[in-house]
mmCIF file of the N, C-alpha and C atoms, coordinates in Angstrom:
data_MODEL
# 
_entry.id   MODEL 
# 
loop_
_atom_site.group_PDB 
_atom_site.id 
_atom_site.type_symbol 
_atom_site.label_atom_id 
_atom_site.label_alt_id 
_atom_site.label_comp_id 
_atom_site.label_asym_id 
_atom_site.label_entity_id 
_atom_site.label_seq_id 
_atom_site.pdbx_PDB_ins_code 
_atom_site.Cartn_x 
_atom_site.Cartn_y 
_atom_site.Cartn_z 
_atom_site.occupancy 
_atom_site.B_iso_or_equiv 
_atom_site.pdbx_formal_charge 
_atom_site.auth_seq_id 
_atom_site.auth_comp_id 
_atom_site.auth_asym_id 
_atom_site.auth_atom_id 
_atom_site.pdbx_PDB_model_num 
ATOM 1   N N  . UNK A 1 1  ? 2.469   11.628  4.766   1.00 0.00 ? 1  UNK A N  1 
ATOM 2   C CA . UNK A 1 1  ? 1.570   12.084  3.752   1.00 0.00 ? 1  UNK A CA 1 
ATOM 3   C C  . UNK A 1 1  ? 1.192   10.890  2.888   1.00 0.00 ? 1  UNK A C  1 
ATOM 4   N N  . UNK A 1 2  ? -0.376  11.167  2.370   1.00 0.00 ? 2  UNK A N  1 
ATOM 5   C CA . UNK A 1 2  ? -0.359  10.012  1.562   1.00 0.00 ? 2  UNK A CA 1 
ATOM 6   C C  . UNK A 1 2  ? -1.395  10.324  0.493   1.00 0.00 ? 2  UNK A C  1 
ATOM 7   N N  . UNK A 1 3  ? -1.496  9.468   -0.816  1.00 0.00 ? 3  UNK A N  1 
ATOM 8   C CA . UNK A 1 3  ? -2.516  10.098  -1.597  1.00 0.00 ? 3  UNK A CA 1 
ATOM 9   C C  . UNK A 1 3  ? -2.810  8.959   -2.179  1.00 0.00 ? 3  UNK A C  1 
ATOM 10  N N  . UNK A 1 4  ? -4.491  9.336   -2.415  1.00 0.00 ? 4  UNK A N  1 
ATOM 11  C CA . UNK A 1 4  ? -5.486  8.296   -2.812  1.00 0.00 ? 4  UNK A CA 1 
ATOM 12  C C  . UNK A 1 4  ? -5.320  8.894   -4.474  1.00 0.00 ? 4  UNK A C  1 
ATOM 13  N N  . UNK A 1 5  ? -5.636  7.407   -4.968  1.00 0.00 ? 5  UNK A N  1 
ATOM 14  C CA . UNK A 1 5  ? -5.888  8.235   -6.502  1.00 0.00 ? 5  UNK A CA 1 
ATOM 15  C C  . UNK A 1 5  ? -6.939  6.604   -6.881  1.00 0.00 ? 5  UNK A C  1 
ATOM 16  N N  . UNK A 1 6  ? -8.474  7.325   -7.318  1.00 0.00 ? 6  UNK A N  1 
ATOM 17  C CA . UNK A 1 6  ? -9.326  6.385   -6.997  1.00 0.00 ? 6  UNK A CA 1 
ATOM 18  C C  . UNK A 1 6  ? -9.953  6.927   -8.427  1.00 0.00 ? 6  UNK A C  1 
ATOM 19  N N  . UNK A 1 7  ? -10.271 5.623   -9.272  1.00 0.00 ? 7  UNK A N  1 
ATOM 20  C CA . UNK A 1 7  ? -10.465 5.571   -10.938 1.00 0.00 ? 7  UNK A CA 1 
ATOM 21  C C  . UNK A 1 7  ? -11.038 4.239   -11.181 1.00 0.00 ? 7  UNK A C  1 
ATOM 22  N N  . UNK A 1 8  ? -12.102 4.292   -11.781 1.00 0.00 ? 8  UNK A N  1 
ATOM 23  C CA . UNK A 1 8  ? -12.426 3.219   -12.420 1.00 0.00 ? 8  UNK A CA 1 
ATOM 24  C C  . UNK A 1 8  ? -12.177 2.807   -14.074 1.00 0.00 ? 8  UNK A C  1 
ATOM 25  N N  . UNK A 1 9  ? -12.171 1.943   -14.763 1.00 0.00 ? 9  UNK A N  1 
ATOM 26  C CA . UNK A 1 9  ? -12.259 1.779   -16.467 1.00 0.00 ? 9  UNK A CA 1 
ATOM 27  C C  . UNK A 1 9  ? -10.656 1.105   -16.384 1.00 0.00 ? 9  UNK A C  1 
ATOM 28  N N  . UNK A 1 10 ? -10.863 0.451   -18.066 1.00 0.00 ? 10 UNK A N  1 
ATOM 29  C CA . UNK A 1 10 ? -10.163 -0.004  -18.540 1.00 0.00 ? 10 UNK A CA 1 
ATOM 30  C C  . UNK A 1 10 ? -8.376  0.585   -18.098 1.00 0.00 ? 10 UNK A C  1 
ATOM 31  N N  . UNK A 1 11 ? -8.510  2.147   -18.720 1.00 0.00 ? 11 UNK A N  1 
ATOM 32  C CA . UNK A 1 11 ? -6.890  2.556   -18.505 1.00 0.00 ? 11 UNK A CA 1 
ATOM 33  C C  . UNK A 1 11 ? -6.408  2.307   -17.093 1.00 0.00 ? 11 UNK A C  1 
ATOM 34  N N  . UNK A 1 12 ? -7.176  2.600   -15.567 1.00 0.00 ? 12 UNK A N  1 
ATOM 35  C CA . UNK A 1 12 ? -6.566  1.903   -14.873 1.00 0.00 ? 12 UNK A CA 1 
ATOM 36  C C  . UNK A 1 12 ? -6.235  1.179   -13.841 1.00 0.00 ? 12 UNK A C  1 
ATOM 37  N N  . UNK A 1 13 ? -7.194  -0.206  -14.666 1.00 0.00 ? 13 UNK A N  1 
ATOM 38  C CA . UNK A 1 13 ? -6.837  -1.632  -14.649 1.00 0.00 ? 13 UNK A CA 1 
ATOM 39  C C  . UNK A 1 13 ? -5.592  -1.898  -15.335 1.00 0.00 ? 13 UNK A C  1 
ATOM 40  N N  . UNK A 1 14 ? -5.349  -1.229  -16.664 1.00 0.00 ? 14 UNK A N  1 
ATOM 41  C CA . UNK A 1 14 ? -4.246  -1.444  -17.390 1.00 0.00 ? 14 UNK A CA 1 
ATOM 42  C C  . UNK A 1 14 ? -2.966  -1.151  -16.474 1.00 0.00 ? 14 UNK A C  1 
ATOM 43  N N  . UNK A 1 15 ? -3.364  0.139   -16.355 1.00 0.00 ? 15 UNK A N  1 
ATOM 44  C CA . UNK A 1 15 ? -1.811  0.806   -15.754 1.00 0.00 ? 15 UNK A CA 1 
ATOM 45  C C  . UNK A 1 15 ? -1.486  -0.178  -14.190 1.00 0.00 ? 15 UNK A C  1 
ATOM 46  N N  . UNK A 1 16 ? -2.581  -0.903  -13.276 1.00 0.00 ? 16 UNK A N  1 
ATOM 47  C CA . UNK A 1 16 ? -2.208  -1.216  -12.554 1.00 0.00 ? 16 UNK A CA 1 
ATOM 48  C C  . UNK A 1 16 ? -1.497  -2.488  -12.826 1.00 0.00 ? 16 UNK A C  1 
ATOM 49  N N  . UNK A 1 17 ? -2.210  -3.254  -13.582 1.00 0.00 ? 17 UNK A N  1 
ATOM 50  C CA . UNK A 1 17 ? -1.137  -4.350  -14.477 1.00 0.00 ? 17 UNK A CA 1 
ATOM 51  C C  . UNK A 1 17 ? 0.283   -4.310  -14.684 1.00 0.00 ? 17 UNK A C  1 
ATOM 52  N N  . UNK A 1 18 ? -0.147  -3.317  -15.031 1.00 0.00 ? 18 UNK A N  1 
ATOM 53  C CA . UNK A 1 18 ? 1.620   -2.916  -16.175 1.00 0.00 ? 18 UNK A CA 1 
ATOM 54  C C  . UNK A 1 18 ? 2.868   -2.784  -14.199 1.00 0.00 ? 18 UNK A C  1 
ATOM 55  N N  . UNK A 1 19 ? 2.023   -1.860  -13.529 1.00 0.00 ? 19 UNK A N  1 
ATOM 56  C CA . UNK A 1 19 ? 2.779   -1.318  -12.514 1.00 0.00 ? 19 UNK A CA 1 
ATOM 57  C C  . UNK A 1 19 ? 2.868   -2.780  -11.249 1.00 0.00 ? 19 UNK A C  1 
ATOM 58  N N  . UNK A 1 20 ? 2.161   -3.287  -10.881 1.00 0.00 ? 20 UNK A N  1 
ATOM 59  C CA . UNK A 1 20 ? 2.189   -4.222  -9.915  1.00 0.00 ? 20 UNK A CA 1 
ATOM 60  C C  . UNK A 1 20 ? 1.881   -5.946  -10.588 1.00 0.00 ? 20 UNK A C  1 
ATOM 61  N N  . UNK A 1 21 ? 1.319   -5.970  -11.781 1.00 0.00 ? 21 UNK A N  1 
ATOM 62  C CA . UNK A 1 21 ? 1.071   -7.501  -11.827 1.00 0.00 ? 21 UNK A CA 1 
ATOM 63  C C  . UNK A 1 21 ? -0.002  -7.833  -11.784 1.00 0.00 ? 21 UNK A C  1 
ATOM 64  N N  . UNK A 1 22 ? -1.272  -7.098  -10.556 1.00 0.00 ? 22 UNK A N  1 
ATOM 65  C CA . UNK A 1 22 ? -2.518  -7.173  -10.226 1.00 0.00 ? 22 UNK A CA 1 
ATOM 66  C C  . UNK A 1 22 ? -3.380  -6.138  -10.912 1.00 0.00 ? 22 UNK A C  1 
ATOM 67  N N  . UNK A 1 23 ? -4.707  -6.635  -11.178 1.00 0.00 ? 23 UNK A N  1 
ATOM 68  C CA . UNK A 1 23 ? -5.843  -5.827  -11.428 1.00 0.00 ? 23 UNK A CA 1 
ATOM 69  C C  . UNK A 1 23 ? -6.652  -5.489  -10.372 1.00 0.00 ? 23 UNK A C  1 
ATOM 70  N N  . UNK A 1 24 ? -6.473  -6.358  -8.987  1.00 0.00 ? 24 UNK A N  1 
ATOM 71  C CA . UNK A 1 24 ? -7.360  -5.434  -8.145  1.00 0.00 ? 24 UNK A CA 1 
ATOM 72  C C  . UNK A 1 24 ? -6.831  -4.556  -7.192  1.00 0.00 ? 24 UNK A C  1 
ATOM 73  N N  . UNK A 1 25 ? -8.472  -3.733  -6.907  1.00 0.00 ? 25 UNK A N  1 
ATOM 74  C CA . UNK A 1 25 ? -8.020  -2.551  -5.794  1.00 0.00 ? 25 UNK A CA 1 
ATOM 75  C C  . UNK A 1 25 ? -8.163  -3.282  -4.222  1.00 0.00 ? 25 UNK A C  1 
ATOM 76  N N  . UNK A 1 26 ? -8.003  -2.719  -3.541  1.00 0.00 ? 26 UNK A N  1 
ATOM 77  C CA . UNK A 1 26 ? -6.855  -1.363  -3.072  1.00 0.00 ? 26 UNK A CA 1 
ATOM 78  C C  . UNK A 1 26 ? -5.676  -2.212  -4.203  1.00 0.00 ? 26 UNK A C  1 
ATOM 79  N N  . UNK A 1 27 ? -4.586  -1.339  -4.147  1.00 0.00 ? 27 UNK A N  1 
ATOM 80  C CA . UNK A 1 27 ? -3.240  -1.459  -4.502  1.00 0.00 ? 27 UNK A CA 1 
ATOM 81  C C  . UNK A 1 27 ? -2.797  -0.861  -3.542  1.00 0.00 ? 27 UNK A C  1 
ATOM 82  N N  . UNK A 1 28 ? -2.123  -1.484  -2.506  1.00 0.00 ? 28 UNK A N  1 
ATOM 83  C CA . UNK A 1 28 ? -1.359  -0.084  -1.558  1.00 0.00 ? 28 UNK A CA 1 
ATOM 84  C C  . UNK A 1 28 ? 0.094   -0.230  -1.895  1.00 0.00 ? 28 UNK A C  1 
ATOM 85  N N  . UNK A 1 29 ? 0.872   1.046   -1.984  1.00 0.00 ? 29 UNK A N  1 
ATOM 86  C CA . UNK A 1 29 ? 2.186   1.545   -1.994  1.00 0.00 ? 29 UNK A CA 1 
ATOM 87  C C  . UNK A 1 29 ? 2.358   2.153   -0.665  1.00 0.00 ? 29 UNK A C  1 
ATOM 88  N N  . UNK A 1 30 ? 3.727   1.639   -0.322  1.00 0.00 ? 30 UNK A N  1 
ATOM 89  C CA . UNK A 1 30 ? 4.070   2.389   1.022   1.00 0.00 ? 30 UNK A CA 1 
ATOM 90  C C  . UNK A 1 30 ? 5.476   3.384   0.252   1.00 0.00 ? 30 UNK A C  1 
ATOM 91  N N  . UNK A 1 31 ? 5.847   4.166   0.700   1.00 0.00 ? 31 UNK A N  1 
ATOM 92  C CA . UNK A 1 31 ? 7.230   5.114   0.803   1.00 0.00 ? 31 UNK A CA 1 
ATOM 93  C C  . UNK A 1 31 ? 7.369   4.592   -0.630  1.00 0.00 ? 31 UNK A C  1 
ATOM 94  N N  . UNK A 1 32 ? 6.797   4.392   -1.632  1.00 0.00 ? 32 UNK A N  1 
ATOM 95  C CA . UNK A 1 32 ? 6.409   4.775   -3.318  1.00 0.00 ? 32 UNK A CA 1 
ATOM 96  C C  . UNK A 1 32 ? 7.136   2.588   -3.441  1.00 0.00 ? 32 UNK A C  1 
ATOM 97  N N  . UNK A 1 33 ? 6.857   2.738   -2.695  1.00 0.00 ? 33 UNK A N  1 
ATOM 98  C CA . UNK A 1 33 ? 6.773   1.221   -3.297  1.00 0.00 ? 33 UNK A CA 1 
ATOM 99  C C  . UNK A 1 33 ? 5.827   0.173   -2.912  1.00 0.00 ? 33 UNK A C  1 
ATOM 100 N N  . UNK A 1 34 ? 5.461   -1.164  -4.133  1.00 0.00 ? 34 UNK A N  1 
ATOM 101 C CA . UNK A 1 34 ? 4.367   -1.501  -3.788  1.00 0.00 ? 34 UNK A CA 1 
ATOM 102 C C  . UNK A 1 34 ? 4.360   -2.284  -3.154  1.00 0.00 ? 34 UNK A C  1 
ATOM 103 N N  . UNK A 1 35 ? 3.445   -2.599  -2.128  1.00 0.00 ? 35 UNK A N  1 
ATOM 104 C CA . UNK A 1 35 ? 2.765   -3.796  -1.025  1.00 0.00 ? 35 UNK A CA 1 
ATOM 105 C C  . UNK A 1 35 ? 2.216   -5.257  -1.462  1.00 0.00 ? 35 UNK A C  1 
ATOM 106 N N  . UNK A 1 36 ? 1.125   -4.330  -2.203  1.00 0.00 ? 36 UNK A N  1 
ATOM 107 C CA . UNK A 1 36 ? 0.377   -5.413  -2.323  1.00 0.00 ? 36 UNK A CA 1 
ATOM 108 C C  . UNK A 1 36 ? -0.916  -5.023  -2.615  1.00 0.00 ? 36 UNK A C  1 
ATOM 109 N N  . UNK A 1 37 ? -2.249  -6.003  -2.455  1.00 0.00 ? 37 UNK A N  1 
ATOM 110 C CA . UNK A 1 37 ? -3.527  -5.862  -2.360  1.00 0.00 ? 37 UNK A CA 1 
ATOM 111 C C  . UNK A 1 37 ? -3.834  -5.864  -0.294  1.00 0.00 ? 37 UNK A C  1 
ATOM 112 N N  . UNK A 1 38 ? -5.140  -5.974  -0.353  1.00 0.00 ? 38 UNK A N  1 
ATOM 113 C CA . UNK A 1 38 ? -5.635  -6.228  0.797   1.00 0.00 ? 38 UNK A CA 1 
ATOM 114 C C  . UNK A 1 38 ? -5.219  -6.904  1.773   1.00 0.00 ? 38 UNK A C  1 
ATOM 115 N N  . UNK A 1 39 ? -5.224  -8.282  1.066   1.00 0.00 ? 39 UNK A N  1 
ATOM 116 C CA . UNK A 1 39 ? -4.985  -9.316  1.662   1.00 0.00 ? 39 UNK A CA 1 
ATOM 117 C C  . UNK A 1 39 ? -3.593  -9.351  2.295   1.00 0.00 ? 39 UNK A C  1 
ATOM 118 N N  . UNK A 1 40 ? -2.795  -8.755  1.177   1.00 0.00 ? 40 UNK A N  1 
ATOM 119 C CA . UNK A 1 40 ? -1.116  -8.834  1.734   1.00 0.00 ? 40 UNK A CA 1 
ATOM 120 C C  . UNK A 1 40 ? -0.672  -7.892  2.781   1.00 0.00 ? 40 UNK A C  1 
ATOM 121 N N  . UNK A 1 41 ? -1.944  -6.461  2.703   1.00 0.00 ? 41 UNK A N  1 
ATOM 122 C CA . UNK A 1 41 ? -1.382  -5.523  3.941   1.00 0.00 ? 41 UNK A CA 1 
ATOM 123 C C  . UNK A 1 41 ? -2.086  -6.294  5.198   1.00 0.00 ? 41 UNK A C  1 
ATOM 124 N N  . UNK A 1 42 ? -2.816  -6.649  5.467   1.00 0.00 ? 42 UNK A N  1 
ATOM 125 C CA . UNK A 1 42 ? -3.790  -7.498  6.268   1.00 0.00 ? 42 UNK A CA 1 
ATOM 126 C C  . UNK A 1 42 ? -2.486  -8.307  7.173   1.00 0.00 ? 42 UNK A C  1 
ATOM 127 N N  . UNK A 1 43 ? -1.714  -9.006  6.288   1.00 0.00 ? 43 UNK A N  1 
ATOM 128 C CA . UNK A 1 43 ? -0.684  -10.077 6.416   1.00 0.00 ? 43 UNK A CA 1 
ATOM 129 C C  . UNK A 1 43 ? 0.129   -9.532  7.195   1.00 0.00 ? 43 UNK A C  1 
ATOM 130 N N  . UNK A 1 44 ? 0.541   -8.644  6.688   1.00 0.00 ? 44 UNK A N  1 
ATOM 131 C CA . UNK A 1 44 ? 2.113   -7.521  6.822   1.00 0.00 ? 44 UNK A CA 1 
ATOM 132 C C  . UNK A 1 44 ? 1.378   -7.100  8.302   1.00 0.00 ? 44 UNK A C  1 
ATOM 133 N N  . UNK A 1 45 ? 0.387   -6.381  8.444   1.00 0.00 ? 45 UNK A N  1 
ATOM 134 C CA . UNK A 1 45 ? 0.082   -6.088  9.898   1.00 0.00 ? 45 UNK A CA 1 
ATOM 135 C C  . UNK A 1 45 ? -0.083  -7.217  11.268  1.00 0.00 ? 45 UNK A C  1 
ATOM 136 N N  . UNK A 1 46 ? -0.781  -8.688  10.798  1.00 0.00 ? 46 UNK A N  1 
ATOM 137 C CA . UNK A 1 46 ? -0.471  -9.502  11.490  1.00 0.00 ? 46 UNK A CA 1 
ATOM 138 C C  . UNK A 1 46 ? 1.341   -9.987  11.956  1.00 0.00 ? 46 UNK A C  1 
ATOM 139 N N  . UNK A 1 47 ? 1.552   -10.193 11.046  1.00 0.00 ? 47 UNK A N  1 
ATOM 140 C CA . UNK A 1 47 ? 3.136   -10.334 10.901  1.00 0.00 ? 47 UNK A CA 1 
ATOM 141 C C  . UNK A 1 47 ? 4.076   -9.462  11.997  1.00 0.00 ? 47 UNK A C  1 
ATOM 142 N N  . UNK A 1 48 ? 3.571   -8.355  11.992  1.00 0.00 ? 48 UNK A N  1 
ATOM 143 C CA . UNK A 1 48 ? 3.823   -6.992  12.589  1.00 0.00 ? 48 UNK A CA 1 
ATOM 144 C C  . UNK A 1 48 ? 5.125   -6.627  11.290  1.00 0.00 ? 48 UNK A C  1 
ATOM 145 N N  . UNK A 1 49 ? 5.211   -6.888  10.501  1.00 0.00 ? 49 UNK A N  1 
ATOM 146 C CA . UNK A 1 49 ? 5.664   -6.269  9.329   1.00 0.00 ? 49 UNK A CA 1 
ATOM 147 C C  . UNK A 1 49 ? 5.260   -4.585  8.635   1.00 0.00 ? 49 UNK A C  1 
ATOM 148 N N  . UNK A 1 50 ? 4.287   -4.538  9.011   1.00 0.00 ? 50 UNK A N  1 
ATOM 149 C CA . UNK A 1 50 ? 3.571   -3.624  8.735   1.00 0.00 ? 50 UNK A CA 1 
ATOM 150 C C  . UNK A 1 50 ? 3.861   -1.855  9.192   1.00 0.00 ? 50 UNK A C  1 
ATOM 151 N N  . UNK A 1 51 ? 4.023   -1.587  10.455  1.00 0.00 ? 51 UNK A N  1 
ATOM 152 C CA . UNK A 1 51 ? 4.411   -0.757  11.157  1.00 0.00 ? 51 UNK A CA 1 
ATOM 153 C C  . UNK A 1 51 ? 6.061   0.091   10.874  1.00 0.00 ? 51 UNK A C  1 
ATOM 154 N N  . UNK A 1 52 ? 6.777   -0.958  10.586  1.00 0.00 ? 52 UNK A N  1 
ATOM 155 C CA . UNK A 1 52 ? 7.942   -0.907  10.449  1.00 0.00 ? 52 UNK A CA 1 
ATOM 156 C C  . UNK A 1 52 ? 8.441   -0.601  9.002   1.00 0.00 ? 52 UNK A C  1 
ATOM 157 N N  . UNK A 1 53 ? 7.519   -0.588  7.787   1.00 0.00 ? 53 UNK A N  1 
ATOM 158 C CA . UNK A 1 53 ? 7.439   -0.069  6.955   1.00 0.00 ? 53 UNK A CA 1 
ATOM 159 C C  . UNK A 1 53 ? 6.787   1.450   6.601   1.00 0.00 ? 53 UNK A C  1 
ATOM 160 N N  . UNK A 1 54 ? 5.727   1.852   7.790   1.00 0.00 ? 54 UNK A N  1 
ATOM 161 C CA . UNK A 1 54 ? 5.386   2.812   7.846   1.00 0.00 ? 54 UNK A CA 1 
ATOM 162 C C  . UNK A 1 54 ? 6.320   3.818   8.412   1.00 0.00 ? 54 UNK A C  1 
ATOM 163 N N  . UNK A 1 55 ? 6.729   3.159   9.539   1.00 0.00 ? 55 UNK A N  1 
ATOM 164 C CA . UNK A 1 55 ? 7.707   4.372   9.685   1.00 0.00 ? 55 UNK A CA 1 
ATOM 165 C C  . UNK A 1 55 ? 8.597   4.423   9.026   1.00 0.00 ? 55 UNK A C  1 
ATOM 166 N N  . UNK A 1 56 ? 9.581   3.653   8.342   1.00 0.00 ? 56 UNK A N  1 
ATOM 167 C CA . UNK A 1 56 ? 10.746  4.002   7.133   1.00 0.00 ? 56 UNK A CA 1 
ATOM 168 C C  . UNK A 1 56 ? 10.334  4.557   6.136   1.00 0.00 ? 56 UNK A C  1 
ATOM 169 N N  . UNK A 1 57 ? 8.796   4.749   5.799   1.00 0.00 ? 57 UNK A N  1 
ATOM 170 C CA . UNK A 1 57 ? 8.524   5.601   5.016   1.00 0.00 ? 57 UNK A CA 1 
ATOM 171 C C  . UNK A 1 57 ? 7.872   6.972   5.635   1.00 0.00 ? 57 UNK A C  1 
ATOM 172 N N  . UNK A 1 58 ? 8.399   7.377   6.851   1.00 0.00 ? 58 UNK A N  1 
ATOM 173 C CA . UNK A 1 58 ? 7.975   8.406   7.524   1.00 0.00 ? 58 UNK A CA 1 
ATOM 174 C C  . UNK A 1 58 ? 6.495   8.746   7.498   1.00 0.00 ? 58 UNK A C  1 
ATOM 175 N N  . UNK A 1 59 ? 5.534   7.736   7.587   1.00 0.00 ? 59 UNK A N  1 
ATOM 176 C CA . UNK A 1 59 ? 4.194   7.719   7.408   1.00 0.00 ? 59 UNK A CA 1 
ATOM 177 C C  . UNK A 1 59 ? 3.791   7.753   8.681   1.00 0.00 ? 59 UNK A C  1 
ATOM 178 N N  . UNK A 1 60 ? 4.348   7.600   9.616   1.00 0.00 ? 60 UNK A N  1 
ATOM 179 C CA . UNK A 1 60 ? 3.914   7.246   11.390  1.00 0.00 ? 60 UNK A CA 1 
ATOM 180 C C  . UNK A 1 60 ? 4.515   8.932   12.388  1.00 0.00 ? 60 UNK A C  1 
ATOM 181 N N  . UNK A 1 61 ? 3.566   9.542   12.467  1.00 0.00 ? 61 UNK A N  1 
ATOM 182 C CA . UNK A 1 61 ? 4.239   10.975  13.317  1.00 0.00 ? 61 UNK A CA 1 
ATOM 183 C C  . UNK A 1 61 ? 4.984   10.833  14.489  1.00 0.00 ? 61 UNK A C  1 
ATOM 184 N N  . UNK A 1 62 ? 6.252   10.753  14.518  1.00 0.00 ? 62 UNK A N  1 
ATOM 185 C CA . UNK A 1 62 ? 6.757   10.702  16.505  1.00 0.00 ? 62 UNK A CA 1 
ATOM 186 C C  . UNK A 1 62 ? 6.768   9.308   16.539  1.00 0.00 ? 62 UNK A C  1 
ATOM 187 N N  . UNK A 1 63 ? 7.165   8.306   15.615  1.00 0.00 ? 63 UNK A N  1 
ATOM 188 C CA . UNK A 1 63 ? 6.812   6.936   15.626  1.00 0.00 ? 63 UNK A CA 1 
ATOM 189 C C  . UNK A 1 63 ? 6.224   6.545   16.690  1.00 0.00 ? 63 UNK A C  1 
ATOM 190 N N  . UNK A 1 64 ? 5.076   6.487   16.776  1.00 0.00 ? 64 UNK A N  1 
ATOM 191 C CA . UNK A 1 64 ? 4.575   6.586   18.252  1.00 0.00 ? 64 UNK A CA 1 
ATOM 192 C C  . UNK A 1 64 ? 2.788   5.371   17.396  1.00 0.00 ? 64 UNK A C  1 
ATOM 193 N N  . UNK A 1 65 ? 3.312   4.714   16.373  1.00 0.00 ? 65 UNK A N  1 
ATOM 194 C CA . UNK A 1 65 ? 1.955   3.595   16.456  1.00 0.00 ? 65 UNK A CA 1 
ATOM 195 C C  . UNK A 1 65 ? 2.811   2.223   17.235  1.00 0.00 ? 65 UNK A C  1 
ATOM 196 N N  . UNK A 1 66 ? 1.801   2.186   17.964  1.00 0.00 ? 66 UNK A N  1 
ATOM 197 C CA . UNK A 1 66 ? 1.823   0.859   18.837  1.00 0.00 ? 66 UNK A CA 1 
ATOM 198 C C  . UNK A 1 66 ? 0.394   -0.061  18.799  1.00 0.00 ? 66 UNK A C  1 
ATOM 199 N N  . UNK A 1 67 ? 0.509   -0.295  16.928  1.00 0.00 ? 67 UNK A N  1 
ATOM 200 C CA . UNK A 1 67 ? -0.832  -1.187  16.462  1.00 0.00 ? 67 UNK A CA 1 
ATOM 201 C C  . UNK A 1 67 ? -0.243  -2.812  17.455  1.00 0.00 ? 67 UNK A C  1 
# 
């Protein structure tokens, strides 16, 4: 399961500050913790880092991605 929560303005830019460090979007969180921006999930999937976080956060059905 996963949920978008998509906002523009000041409060949150703020709150993403306060929560990760960064002001830009995406922000992705995997299994409620944070990743990164774009660039860093981008990374994490080259890496093959990526996958292996999805499924420990039970995000992958039948672990059955073979990105």
């Amino acid at each position: 399961m996963f949920h978008v929560i998509e906002g523009d303005g000041d409060d949150i830019h703020s709150a993403l500050i306060e929560w990760t460090g960064l002001r830009t979007v995406p922000n992705v969180f995997i299994g409620g913790k944070h990743i990164g921006g774009c660039d860093t999930v981008l990374e994490k999937h080259k890496t093959e880092q990526l996958v292996p976080l999805l499924n420990d956060a039970g995000a992958i059905a039948n672990n059955s991605a073979q990105l």
